[in-house]
N, C-alpha and C positions, 0 to 999 in steps of 0.2 A: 237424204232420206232413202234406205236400201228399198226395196220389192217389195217387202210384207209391211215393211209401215205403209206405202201407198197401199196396199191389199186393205189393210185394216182402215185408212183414212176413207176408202173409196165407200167399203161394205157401212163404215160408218154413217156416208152422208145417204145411199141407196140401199140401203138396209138388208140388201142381198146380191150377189151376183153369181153366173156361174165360170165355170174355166176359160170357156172359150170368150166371157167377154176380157174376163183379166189379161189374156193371153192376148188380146187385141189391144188391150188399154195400154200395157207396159212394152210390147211388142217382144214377150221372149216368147217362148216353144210350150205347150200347153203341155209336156213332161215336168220343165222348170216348173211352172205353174202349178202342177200337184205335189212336188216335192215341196213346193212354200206354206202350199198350203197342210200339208200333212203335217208339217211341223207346228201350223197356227193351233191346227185342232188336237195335236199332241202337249201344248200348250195350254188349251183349255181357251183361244181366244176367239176360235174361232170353231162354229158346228156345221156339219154338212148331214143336208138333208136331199134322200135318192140317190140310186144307184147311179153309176158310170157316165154316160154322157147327158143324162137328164139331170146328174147332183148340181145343187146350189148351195151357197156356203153366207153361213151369216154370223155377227157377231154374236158369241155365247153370253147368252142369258143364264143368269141364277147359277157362276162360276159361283163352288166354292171358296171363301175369303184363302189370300195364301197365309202358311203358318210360319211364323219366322224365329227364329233364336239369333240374336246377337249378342256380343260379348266380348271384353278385352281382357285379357290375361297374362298375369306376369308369368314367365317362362321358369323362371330361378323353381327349381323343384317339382315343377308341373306334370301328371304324371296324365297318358295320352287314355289313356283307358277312364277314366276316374271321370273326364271331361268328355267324352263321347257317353256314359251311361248318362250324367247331366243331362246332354242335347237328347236321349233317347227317351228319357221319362215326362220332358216337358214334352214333347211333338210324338211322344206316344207312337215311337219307329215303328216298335215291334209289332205294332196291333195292324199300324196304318200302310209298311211294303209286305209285299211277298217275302217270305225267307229267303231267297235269295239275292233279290235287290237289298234287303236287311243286311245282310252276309256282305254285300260289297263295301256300300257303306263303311258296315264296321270296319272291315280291313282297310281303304283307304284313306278315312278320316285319321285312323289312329298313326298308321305308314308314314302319313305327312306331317299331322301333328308331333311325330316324335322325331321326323327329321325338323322342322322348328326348333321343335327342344334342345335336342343334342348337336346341331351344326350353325345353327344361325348367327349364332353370339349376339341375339337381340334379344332386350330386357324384355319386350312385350310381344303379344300378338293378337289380332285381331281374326276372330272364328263368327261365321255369320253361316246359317243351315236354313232353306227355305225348302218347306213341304206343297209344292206347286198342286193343283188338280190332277196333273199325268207327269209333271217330273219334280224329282230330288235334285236339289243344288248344295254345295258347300263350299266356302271359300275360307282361305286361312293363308294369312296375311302377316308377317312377322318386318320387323325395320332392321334385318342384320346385315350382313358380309353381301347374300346374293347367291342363289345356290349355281349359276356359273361360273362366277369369280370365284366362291368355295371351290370350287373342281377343276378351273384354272389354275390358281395360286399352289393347290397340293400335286398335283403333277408336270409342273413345267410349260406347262401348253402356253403356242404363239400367241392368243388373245380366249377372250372367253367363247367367238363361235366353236372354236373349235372343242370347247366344254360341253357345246350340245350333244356331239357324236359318239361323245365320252358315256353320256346321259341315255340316248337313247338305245343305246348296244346294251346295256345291262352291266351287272356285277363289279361299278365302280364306287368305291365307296372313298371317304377322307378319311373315315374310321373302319378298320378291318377290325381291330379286335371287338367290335361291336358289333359291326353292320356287317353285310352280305352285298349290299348295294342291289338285292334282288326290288325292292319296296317299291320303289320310284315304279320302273321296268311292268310289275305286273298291274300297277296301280292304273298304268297309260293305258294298260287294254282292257281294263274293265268295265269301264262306263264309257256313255255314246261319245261324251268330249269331255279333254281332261285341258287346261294350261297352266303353265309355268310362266307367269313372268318376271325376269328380275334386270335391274338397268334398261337397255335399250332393247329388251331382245322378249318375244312371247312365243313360247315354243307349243303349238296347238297337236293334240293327237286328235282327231276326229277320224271316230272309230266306224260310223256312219258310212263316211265316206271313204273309210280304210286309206285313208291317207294322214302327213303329219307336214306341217308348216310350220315359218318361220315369221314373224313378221317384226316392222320394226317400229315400237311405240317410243311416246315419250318415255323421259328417264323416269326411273322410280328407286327409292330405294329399299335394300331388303327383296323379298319376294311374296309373292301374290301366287298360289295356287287355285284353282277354280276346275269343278269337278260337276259334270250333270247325268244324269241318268235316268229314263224312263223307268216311272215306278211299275211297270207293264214288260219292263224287259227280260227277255228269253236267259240273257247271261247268267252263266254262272262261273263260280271263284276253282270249282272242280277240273269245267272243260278248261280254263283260263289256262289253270297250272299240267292239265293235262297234256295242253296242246305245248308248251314248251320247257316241261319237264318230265316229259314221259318216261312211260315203263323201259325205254331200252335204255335209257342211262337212269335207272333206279331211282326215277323220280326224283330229280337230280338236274336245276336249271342247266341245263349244259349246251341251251336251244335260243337263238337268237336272228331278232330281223334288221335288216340296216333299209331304211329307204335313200337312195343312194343320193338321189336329187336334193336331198335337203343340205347336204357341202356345196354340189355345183352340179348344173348342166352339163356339163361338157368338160371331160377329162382327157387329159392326152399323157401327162408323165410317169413313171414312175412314184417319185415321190410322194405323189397326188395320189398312187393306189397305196402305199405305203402309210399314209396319213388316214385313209379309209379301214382299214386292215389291222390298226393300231386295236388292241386290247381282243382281236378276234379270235387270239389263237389260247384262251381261255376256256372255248367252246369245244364240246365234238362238232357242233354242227350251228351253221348257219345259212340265212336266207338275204338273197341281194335283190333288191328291189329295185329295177331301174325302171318304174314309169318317173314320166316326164325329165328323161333323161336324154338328150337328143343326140350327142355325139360321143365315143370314145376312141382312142387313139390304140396303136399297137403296144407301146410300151407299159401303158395302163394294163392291158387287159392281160398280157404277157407275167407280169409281174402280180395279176391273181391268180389266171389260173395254171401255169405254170412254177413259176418262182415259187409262191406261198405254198404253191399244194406239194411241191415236192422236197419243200422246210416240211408241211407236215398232212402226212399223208393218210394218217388216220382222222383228221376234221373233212368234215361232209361242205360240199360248197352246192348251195343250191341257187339257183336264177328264176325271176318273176318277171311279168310285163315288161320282156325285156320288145324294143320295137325290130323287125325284121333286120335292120341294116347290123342292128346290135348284137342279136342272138346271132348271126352269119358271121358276125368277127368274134366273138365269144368258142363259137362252132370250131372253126378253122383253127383258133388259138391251141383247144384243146383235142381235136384231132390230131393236130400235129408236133402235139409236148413230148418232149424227150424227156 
């Protein structure tokens, strides 16, 4: 049982509590403790009543009922638009998000449903859309290939992890004269939590939290995407594409983020940057993200920012949350690039 089911079991039997009793009961940090609870009552399962240290939180009464669409669908012909107005006139999108949570929606239901269609090579798929009190969810569910293994098997890669990194850099597609492979890429940053999972592998963007994880589930076959979204959310699909296809490359994906930890902790070889760096030079510019990254070697760092950048020296190389020991060898690396 995680944190907020005990939140919710507890409010259940005492019909109220406030933070700092939660924050005694379960023993985390009374921050934890409103970040659980903001999610209950972004949920709709929970209400708080008063301000700051006097609020108390209690189970929501008179939630409205959730709205749900399920559905299975043969893929053979299926066209992604045609099934998305379906889900929109029964759950009455248009009336019940904002335009711009509407606007996401449409663009990622359809992005995914038409990678289904066109890459899966599964006869069916399963599309399930719940209209929550404060969030939008959709999941779409197909029995094919595996959209790793898809991404494995077309480019040669050692196993499917490393189809993740494939996946998360952008503009990799099995089909070019179709796709763009942009879909997936802007799909991950649009809504609060997006995942992927196919065989052993669930690949989480949690946007929330500006981070992306890996975890490792039972097997399944085919793939499971699962999409959520505050129906209150500030996003939009404008800044989305602004922020990594700006005006200085003509509106022009040409903008990409790697979070570096999701391969490994701790790099030390060549190869290792080599394997990172695989499909970057696509971009004019990109962003390296080393939180919870904890160690890097000379020859790793050597062979980005000097080797790579002087193969090409017009792509932008940018660094994030890198930790002090890191930025100081990154620093040194390229002060002193010949």
């Amino acid at each position: 049982m995680d944190a907020r089911d005990k939140i919710l079991k507890y409010l259940r039997r005492e019909k109220s509590a406030s933070g700092r009793k939660i924050s005694e009961l379960l023993g985390i940090s009374r921050q934890a403790v409103n970040k659980h609870f903001k999610i209950l009552v972004q949920k709709g399962n929970v209400i708080k009543e008063g301000n700051t240290r006097g609020a108390v939180y209690k189970i929501a009464g008179g939630v409205k009922p959730v709205q749900r669409f399920k559905k299975r669908y043969n893929l053979i012909g299926l066209e992604e638009d045609k099934i998305f107005r379906e889900v929109e006139l029964l759950l009455s999108l248009r009336k019940k998000l904002s335009k711009n949570t509407f606007d996401i929606i449409n663009y990622t239901f359809t992005e995914i449903l038409n990678n289904a269609i066109e890459h899966s090579k599964s006869k069916d798929c399963d599309i399930e859309v719940l209209l929550e009190q404060y969030v939008c969810n959709f999941t779409i569910r197909d029995y094919g290939i595996g959209i790793f293994y898809s991404i494995y098997a077309k480019f040669n890669l050692p196993d499917e992890v490393s189809a993740l990194g494939e996946l998360i850099k952008g503009k990799t597609t099995t089909m070019k004269e179709k796709h763009t492979g942009e879909g997936v890429f802007f799909s991950s940053k649009s809504g609060d939590c997006m995942a992927f999972r196919s065989h052993r592998m669930n690949l989480i963007f949690d946007n929330i939290k500006k981070d992306v994880f890996v975890k490792e589930k039972r097997f399944i076959k085919g793939t499971e995407v699962k999409f959520s979204i505050s129906r209150a959310s500030k996003k939009s699909l404008k800044r989305i594409f602004e922020q990594y296809a700006p005006e200085e490359f003509d509106y022009k994906f040409e903008k990409t983020k790697v979070f570096v930890k999701l391969f490994q902790k701790e790099y030390i070889s060549r190869s290792e940057a080599k394997r990172l760096l695989s499909g970057l030079n696509k971009f004019k510019k990109f962003i390296l993200d080393f939180k919870g990254v904890q160690s890097l070697g000379q020859g790793f760092v050597d062979e980005i920012f000097r080797v790579f950048k002087r193969q090409h020296p017009d792509i932008d190389i940018e660094v994030e949350n890198a930790s002090p020991p890191i930025a100081s060898m990154i620093k040194h690396t390229v002060d002193n690039k010949i």
